[in-house]
C-alpha positions in Angstrom: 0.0 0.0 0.0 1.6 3.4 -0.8 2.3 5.9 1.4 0.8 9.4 1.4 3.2 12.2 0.4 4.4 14.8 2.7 5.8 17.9 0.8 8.4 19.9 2.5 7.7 24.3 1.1 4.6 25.4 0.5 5.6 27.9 -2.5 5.0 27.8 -6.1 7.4 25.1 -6.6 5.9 22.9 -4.2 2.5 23.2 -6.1 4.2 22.0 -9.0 5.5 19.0 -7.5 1.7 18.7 -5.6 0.2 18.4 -9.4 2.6 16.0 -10.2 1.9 13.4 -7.0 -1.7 13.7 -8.2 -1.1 12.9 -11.5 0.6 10.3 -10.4 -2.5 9.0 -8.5 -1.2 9.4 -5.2 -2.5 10.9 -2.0 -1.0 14.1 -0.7 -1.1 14.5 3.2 -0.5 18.1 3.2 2.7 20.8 3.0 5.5 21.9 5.4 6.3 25.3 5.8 7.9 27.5 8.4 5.9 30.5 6.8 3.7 30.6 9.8 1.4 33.6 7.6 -0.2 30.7 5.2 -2.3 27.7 6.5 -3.3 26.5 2.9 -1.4 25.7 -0.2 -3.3 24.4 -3.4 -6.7 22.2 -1.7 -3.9 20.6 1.2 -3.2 22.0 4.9 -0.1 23.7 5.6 1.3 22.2 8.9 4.1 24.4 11.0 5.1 22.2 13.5 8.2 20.7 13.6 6.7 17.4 15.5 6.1 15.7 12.2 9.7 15.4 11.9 9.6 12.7 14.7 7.2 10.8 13.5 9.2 8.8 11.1 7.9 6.7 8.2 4.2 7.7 8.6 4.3 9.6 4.7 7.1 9.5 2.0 8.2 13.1 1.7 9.7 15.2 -1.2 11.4 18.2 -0.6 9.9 21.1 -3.2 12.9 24.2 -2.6 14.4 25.1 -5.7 18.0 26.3 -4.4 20.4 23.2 -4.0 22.2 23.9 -1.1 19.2 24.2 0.8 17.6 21.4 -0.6 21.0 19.3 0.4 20.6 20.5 4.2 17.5 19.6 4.4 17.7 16.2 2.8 20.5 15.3 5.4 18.2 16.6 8.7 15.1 14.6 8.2 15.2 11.0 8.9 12.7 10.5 6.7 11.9 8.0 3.6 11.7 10.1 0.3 9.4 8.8 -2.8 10.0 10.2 -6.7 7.6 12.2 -8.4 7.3 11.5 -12.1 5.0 13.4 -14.1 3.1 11.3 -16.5 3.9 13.4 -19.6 7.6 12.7 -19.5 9.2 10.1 -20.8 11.6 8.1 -19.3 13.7 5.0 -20.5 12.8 1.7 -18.1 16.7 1.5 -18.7 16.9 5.1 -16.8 17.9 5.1 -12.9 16.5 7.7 -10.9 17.3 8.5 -6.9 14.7 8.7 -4.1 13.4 12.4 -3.6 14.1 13.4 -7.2 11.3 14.9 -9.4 10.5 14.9 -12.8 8.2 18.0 -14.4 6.2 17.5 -17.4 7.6 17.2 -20.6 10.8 16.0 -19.8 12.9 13.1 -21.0 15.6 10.9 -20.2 17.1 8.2 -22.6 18.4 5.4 -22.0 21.0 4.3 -19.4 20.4 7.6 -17.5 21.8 7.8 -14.0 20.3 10.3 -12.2 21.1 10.8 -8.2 18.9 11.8 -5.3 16.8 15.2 -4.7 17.1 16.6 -8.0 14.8 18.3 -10.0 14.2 17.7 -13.6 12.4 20.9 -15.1 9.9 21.0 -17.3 10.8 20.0 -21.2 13.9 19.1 -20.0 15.9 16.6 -22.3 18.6 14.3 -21.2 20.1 11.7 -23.3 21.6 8.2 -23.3 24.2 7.4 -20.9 24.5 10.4 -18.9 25.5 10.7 -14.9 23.4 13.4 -13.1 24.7 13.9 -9.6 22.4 14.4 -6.1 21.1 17.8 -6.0 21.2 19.0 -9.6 18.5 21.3 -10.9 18.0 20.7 -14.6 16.2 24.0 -16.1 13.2 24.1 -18.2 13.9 23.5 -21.8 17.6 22.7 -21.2 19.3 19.7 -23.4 22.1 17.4 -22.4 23.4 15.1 -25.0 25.1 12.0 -24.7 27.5 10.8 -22.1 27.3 14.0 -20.1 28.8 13.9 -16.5 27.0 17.0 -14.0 28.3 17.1 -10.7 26.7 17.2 -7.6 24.6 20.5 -6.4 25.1 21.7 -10.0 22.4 23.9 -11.6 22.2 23.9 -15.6 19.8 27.3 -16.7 16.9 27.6 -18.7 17.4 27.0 -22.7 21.4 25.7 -22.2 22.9 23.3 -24.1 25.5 20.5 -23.4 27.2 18.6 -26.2 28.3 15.3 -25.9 30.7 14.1 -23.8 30.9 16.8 -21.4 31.8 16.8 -17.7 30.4 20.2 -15.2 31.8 19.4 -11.9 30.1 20.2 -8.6 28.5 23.0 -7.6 28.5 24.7 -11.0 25.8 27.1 -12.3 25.2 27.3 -15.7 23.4 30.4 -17.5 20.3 30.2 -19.0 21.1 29.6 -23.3 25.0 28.8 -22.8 26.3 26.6 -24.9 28.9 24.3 -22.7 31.6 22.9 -25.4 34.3 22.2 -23.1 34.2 20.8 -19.5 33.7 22.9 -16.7 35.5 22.6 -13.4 33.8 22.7 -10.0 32.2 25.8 -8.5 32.6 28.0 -11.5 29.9 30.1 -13.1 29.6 29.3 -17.4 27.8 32.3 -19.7 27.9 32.6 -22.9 27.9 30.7 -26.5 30.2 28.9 -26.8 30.2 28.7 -22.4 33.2 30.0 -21.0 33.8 30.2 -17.2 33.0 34.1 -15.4 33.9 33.4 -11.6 34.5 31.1 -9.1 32.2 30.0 -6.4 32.9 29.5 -3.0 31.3 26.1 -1.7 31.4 23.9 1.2 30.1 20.7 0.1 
């Protein structure tokens, strides 16, 4: 019997991924939000009090923030089981391996022999192709395309509209800009702009 589905952030990215556990036919228990000002989010209650937390393994929970690092810390403080959230318009390869807590918006698609880790979101007309390694935390913009045999590194964000050739590695932590064009690999914690991509700046990052 499945679970219900416990949604940690109440904003509008959490009533995206609330769509998307309907569509899926499952039931939603409600949201989680330390905004104390809304009680309501969608048709579901909004519940404030950090008890739930101790009651483990009553709901599967996915965690709807958009920025990484957050997501990460969050991830690592709840001991709580996580489900995936697939929207019913993508499509994804039965050869495709995708990690508890990640979620995957309408339109998108993964090919086949796809790794993708845990906690990452998968924006809407996303595209990813054969054989490529998507690391825990990523954020995959809408309407961004990787090709073939692309390597993205933990925590990594890829912006709306870019594009990854084949081949490719983006270490950790990166963040890509929305319509780049990445040609040549990227190195960890660097910001990419630009077609062809070319790193701007370092980062600094702790994880």
């Amino acid at each position: 019997m499945k679970k219900d589905v416990m949604i940690f952030g109440a904003g509008g990215h959490g009533s995206v991924v609330a769509e998307i556990i309907e569509s899926m036919g499952n039931r939603i228990h409600g949201f989680f939000d330390d905004d104390t000002i809304k009680d309501r989010c969608l048709d579901y209650p909004i519940i404030h009090d950090v008890d739930i937390f101790k009651m483990p393994n009553l709901f599967d929970w996915l965690i709807a923030v958009g920025n990484n690092a957050i997501r990460k810390q969050i991830s690592l403080s709840l001991n709580q089981s996580f489900t995936i959230g697939i929207h019913p318009s993508s499509v994804v390869s039965k050869r495709t391996k995708i990690g508890d807590g990640t979620v995957i918006m309408p339109g998108s698609i993964l090919n086949s022999r796809t790794e993708v880790g845990r906690h990452c979101i998968l924006n809407t007309n996303s595209s990813i192709d054969h054989d490529c390694i998507i690391g825990d935390y990523v954020h995959i913009a809408p309407a961004a395309a990787l090709a073939g045999s692309v390597i993205v590194g933990e925590g990594t964000e890829i912006g709306t509209g870019a594009i990854v050739i084949p081949g490719i590695k983006i270490g950790k932590w990166c963040k890509i800009g929305a319509g780049a064009v990445i040609v040549r690999d990227v190195p960890d914690g660097t910001v990419s702009v630009g077609v062809p991509g070319r790193v701007t700046r370092h980062l600094e990052f702790t994880f």
